[in-house]
VOVEXTOR-417887 format. One record per residue: residue number from 1; x, y, z of N, C-alpha, C in turn. Coordinates in nm, 2 decimals, m for minus. Atoms other than C-alpha are relative to their C-alpha. Layout:
<recs>
<n = NUM	nxx = X	nyy = Y	nzz = Z	caxx = X	cayy = Y	cazz = Z	cxx = X	cyy = Y	czz = Z>
...
</recs>
This chain:
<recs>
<n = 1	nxx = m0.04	nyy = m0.07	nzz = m0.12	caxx = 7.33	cayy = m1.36	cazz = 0.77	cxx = 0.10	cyy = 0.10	czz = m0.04>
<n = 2	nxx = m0.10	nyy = m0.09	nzz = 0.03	caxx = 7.53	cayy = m1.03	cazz = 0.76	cxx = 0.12	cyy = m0.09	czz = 0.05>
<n = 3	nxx = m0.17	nyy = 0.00	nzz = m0.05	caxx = 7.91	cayy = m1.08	cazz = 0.82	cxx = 0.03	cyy = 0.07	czz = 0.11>
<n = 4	nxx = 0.00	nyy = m0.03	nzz = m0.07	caxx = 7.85	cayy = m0.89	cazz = 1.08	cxx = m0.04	cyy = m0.06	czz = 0.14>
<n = 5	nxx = 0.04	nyy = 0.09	nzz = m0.09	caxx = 7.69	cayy = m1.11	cazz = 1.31	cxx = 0.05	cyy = m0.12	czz = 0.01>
<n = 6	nxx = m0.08	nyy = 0.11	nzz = 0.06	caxx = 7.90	cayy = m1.43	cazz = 1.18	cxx = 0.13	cyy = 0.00	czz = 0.15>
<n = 7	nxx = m0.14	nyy = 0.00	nzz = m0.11	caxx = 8.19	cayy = m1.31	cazz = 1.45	cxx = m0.07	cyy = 0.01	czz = 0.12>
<n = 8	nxx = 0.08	nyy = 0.00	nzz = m0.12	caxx = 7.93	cayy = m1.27	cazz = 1.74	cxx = 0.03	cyy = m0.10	czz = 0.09>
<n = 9	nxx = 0.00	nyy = 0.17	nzz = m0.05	caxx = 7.99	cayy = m1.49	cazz = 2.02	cxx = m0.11	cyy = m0.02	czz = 0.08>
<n = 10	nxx = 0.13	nyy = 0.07	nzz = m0.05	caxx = 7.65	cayy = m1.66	cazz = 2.04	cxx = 0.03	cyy = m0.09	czz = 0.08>
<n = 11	nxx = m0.01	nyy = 0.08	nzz = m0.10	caxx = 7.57	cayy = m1.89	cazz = 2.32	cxx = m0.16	cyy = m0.07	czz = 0.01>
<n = 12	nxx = 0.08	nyy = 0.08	nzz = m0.03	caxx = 7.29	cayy = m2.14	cazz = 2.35	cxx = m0.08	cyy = 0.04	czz = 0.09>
<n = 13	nxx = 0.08	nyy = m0.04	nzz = m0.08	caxx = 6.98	cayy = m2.06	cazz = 2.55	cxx = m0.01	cyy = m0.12	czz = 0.12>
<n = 14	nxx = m0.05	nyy = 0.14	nzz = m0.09	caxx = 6.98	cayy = m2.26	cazz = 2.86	cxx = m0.14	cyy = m0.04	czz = 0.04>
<n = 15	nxx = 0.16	nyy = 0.08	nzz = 0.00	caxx = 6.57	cayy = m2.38	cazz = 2.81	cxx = 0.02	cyy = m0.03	czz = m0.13>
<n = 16	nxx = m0.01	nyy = 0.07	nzz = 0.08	caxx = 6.68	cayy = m2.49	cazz = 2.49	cxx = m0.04	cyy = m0.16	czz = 0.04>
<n = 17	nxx = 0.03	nyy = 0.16	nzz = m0.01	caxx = 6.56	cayy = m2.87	cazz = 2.44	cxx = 0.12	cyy = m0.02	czz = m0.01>
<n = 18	nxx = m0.14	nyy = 0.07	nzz = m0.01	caxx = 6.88	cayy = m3.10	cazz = 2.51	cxx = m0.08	cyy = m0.09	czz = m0.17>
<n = 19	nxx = 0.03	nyy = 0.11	nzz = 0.15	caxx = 6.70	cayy = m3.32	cazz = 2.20	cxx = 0.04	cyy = 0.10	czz = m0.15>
<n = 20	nxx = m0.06	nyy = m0.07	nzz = 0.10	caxx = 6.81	cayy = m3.02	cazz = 1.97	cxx = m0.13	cyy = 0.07	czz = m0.08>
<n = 21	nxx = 0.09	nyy = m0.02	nzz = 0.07	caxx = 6.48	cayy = m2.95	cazz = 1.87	cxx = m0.07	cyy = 0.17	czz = 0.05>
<n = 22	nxx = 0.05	nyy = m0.14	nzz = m0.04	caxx = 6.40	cayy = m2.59	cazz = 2.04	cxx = 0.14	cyy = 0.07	czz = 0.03>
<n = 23	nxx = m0.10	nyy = m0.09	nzz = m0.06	caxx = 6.71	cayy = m2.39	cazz = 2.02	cxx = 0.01	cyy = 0.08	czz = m0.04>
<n = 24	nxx = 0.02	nyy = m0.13	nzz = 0.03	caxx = 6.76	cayy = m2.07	cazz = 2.05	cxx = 0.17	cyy = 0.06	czz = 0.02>
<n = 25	nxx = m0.17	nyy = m0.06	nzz = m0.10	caxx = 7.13	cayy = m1.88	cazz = 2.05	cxx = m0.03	cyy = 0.17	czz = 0.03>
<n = 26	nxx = m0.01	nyy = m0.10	nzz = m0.01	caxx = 7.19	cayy = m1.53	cazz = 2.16	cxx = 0.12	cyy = 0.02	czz = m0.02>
<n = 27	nxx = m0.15	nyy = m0.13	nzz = 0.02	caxx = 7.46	cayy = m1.25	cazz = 2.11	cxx = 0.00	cyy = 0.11	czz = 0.04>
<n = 28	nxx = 0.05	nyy = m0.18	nzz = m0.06	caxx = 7.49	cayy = m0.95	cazz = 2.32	cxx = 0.11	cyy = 0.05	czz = m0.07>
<n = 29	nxx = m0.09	nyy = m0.07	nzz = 0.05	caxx = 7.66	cayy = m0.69	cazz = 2.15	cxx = m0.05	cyy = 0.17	czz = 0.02>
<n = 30	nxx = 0.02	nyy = m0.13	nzz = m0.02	caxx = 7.65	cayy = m0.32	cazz = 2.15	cxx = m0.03	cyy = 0.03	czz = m0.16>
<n = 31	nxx = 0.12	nyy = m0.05	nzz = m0.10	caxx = 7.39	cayy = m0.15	cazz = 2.04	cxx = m0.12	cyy = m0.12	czz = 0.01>
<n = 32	nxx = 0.14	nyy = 0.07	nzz = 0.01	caxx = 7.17	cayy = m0.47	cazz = 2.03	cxx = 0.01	cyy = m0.16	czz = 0.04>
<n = 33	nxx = 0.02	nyy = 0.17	nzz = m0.02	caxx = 7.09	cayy = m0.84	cazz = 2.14	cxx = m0.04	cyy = m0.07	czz = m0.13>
<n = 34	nxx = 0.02	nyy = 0.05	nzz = 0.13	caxx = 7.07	cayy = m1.06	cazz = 1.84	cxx = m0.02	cyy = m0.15	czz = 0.05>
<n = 35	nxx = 0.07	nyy = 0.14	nzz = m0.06	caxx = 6.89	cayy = m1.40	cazz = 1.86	cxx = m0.05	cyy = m0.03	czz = m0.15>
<n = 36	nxx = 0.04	nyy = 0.05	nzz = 0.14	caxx = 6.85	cayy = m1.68	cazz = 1.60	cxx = 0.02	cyy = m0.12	czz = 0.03>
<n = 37	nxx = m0.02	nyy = 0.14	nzz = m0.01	caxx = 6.79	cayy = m2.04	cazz = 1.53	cxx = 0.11	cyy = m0.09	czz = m0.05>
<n = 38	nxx = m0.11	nyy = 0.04	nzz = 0.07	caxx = 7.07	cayy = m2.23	cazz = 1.58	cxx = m0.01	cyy = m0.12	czz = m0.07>
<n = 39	nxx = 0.00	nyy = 0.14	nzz = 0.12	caxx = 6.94	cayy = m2.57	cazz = 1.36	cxx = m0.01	cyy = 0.07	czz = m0.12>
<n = 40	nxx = m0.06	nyy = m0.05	nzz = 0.15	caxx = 6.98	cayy = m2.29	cazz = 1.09	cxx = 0.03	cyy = 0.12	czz = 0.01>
<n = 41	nxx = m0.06	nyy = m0.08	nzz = m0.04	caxx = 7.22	cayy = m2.04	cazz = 1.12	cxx = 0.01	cyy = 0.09	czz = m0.09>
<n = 42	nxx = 0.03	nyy = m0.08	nzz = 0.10	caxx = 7.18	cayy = m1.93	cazz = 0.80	cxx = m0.04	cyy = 0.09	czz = m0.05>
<n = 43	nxx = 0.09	nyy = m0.13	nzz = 0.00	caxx = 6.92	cayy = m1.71	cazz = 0.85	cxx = 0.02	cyy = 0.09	czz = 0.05>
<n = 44	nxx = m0.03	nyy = m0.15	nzz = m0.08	caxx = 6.92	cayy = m1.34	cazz = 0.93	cxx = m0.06	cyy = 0.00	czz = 0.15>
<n = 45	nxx = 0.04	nyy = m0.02	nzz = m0.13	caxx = 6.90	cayy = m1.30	cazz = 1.28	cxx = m0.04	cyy = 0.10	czz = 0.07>
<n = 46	nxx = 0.09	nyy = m0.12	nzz = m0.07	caxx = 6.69	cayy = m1.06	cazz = 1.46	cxx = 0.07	cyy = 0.05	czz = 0.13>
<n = 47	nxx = m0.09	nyy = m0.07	nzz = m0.13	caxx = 6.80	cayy = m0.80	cazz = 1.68	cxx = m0.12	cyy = 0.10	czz = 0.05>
<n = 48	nxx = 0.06	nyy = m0.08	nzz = m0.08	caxx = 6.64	cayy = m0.60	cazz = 1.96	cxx = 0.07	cyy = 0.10	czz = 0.13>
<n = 49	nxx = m0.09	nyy = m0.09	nzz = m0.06	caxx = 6.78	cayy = m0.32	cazz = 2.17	cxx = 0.01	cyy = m0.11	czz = 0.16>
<n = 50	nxx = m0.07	nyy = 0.05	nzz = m0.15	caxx = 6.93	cayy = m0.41	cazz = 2.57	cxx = m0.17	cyy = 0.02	czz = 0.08>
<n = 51	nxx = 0.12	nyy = 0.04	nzz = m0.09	caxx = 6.59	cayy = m0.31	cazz = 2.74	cxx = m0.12	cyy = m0.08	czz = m0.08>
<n = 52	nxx = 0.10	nyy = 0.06	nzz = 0.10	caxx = 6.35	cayy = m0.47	cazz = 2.48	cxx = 0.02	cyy = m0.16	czz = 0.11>
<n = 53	nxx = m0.05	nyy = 0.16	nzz = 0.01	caxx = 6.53	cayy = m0.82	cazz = 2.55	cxx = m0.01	cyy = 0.01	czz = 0.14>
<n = 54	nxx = 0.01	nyy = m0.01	nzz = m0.11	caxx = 6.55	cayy = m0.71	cazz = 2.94	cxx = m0.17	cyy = m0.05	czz = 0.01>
<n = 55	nxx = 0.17	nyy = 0.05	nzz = 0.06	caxx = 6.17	cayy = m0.72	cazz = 2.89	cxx = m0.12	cyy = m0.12	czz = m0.01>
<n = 56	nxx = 0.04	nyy = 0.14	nzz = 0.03	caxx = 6.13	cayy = m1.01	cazz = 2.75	cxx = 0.08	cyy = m0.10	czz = 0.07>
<n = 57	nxx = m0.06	nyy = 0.10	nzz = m0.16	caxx = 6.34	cayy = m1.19	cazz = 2.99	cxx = m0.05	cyy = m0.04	czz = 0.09>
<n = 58	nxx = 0.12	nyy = 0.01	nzz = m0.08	caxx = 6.13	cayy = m1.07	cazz = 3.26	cxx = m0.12	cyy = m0.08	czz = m0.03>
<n = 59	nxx = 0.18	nyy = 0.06	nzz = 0.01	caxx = 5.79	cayy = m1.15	cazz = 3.10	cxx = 0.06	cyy = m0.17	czz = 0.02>
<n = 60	nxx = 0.00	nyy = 0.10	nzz = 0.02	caxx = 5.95	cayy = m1.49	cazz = 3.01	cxx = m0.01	cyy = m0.09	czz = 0.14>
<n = 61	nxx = m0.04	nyy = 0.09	nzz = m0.19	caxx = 6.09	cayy = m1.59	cazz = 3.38	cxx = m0.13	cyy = 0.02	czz = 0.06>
<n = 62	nxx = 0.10	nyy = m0.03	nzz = m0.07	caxx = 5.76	cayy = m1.45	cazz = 3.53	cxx = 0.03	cyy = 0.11	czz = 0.08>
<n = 63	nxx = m0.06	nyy = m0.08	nzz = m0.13	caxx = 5.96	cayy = m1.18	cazz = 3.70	cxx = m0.12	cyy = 0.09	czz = m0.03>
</recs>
């Protein structure tokens, strides 16, 4: 993971499984939303611009 993303303040997805087994964190930052698994944080985390993630929000909720 860059060092750049390390100071992010990610937050836990709130459909995350409570058993730890589907989680997801987020990070809004400017210019981008960054999303990654938090049972390994390790990894480089993917980023997608503010309406992208708007987007996919929608599709997800059904809006």
């Amino acid at each position: 993971m860059s060092s750049g993303t390390t100071e992010l303040p990610w937050f836990k997805s709130s459909y995350s499984g409570s058993e730890g087994d589907s989680c997801v964190e987020v990070a809004m930052a400017e210019p981008a939303v960054h999303v990654r698994d938090s049972k390994d944080t390790g990894r480089p985390a993917f980023t997608v611009g503010h309406e992208g993630w708007g987007s996919f929000v929608r599709f997800a909720s059904g809006r």
